[in-house]
Backbone as numpy.savetxt, mean C-alpha at the origin, in Angstrom:
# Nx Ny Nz CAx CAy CAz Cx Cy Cz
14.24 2.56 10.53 14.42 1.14 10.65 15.18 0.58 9.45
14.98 1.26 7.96 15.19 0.08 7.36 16.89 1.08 6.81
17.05 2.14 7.42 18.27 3.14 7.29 19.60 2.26 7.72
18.72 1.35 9.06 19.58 0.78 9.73 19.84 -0.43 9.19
19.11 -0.95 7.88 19.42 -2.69 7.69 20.35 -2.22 5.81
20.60 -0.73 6.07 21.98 -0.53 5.26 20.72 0.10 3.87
20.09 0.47 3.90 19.37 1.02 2.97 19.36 2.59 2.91
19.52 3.20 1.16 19.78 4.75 1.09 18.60 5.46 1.78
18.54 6.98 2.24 17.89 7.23 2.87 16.42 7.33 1.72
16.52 7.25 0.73 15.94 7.14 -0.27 14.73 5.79 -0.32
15.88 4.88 -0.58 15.12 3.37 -0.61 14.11 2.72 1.12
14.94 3.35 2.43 14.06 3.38 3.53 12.87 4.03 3.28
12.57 5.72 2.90 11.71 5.71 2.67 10.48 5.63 1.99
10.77 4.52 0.61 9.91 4.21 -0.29 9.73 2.52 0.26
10.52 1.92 1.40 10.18 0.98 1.83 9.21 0.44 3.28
9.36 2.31 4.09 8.71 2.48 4.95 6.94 2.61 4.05
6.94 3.70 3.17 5.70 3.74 2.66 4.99 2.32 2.31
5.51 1.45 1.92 5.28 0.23 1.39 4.80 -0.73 2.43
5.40 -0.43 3.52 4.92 -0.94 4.89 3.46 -0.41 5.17
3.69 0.57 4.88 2.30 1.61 5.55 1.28 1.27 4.88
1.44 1.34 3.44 0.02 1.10 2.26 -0.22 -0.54 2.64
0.52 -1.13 2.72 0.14 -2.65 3.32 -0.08 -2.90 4.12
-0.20 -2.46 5.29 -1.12 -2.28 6.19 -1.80 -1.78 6.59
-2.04 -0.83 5.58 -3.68 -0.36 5.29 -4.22 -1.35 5.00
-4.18 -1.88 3.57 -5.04 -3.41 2.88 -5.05 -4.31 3.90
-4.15 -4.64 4.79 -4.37 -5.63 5.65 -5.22 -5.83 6.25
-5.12 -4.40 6.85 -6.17 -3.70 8.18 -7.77 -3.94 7.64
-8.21 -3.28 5.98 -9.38 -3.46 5.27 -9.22 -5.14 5.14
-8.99 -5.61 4.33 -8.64 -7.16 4.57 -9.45 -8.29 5.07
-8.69 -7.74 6.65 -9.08 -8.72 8.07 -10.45 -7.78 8.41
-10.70 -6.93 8.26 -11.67 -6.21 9.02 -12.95 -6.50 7.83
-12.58 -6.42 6.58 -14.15 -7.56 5.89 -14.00 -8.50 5.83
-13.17 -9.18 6.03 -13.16 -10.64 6.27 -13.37 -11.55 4.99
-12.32 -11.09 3.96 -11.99 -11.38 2.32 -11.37 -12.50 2.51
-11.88 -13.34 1.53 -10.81 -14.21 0.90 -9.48 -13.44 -0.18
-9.05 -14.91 0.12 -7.23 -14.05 -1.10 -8.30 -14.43 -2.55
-9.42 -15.14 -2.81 -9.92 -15.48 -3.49 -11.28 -14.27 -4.19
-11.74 -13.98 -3.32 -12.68 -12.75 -3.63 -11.49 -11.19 -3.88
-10.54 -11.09 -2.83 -9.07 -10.00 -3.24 -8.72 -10.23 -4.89
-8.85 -11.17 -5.27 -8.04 -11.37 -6.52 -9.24 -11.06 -7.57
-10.70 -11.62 -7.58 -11.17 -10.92 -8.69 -11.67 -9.51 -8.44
-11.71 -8.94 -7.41 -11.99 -7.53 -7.04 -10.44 -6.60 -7.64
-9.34 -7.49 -7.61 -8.17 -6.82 -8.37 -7.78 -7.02 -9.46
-8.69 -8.25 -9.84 -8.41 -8.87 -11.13 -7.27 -9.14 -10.86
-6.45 -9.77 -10.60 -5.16 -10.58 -10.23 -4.75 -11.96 -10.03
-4.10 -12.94 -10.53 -4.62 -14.28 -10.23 -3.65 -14.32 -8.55
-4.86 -15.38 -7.91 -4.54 -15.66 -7.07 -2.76 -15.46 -6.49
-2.20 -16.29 -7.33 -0.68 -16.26 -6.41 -0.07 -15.30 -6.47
-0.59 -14.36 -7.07 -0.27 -12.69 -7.16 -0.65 -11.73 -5.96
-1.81 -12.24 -5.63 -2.46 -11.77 -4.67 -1.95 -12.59 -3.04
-1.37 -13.18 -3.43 -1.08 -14.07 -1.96 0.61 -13.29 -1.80
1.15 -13.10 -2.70 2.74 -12.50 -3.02 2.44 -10.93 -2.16
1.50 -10.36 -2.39 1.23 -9.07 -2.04 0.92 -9.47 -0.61
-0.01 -10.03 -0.45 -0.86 -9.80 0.90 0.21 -10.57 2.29
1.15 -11.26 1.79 2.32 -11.66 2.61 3.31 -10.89 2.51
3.46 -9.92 2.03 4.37 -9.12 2.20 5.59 -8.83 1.73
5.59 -9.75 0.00 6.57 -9.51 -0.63 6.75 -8.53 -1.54
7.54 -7.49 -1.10 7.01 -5.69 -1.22 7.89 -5.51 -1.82
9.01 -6.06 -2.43 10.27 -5.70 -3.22 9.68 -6.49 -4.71
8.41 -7.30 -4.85 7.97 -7.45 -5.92 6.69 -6.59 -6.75
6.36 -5.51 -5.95 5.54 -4.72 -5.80 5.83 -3.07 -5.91
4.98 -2.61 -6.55 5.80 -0.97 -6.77 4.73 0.14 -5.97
5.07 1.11 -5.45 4.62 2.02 -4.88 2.95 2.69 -5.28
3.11 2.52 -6.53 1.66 3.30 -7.31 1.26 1.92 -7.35
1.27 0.80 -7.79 0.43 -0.47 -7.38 -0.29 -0.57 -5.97
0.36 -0.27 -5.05 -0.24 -0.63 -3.83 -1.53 0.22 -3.25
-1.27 1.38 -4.06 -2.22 2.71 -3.72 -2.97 2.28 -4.57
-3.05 2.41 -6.24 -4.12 1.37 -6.99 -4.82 0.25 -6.51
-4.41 -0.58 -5.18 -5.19 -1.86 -4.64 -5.60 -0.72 -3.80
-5.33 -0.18 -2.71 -5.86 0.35 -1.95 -7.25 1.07 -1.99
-7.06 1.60 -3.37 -8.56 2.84 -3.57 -9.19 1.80 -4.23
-8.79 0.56 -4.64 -10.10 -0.36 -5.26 -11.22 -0.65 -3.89
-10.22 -0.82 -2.96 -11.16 -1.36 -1.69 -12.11 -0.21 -1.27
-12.38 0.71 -1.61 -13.34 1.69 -1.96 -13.38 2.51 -0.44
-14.51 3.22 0.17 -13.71 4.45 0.71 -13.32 4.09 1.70
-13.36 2.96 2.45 -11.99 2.21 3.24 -10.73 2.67 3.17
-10.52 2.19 1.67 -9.09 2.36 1.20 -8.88 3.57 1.27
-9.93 4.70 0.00 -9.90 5.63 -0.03 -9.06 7.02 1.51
-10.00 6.70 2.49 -9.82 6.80 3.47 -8.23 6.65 4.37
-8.10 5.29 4.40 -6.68 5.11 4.92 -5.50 6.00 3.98
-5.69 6.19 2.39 -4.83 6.97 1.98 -4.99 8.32 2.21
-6.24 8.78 2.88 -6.00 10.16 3.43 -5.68 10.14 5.03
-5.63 9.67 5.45 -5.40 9.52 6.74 -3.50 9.39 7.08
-2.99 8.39 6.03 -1.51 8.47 5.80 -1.17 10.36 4.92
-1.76 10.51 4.24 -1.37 11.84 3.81 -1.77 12.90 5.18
-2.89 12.84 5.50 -3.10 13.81 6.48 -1.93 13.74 8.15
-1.69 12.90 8.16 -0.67 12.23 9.29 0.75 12.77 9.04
0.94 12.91 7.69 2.93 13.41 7.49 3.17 12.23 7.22
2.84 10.90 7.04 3.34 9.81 7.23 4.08 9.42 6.14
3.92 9.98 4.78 4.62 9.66 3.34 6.24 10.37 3.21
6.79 10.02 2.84 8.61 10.45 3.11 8.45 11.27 2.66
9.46 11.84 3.19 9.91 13.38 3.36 10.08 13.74 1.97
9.34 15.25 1.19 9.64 15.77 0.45 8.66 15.34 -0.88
7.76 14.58 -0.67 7.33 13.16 -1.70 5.38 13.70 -1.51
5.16 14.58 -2.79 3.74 14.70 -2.49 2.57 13.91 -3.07
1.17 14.10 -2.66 0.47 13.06 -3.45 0.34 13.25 -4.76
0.89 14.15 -5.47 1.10 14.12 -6.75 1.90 13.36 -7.40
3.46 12.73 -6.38 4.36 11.92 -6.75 3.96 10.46 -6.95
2.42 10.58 -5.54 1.97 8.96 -5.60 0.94 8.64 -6.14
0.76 9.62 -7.16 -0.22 9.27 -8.29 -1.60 9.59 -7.83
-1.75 10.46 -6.97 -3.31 10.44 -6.18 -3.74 11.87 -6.28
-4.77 11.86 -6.38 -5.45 13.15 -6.65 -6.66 13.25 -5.89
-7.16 13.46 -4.35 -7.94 13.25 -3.81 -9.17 13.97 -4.03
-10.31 14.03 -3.80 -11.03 15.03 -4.68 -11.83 15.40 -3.11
């Protein structure tokens, strides 16, 4: 998708991942039924930081950040990042050692 909006095959897939880890959090999110207000001191983040993320502004946001929110949300999160690793779903060539994760 994003190969096609003129992006290296590189930058698609560190922008596809970015899609994916954010909608993981989303998915945890809506499914406990968080405020952007309780999200922010569970990330320690001030609020409009946390509203920047959770809307989807992902070009202000870096790859090992999003996985760092993710495993805060505890084995939810935990979880969805094995479920994207166990799936193939992380770009091609790119292991969880690249994304900072060490699953135990």
């Amino acid at each position: 998708m994003f190969d096609q909006l003129g992006f290296s095959p590189e930058e698609s897939r560190k922008a596809q991942l970015k899609v994916k880890l954010l909608g993981s959090i989303l998915d945890i999110y809506r499914s406990k039924g968080y405020t952007q207000a309780e999200v922010a001191a569970l990330w320690n983040k001030p609020p409009s930081r946390v509203s920047e993320i959770l809307t989807g502004k992902l070009h202000l946001v870096r790859i090992g950040t999003l996985i760092d929110l993710l495993e805060s949300l505890g084995d939810l999160g935990v979880g969805h990042l094995r479920q994207l690793i166990d799936t193939s779903s992380t770009p091609q060539n790119m292991t969880t050692k690249d994304l900072g994760l060490s699953l135990a």
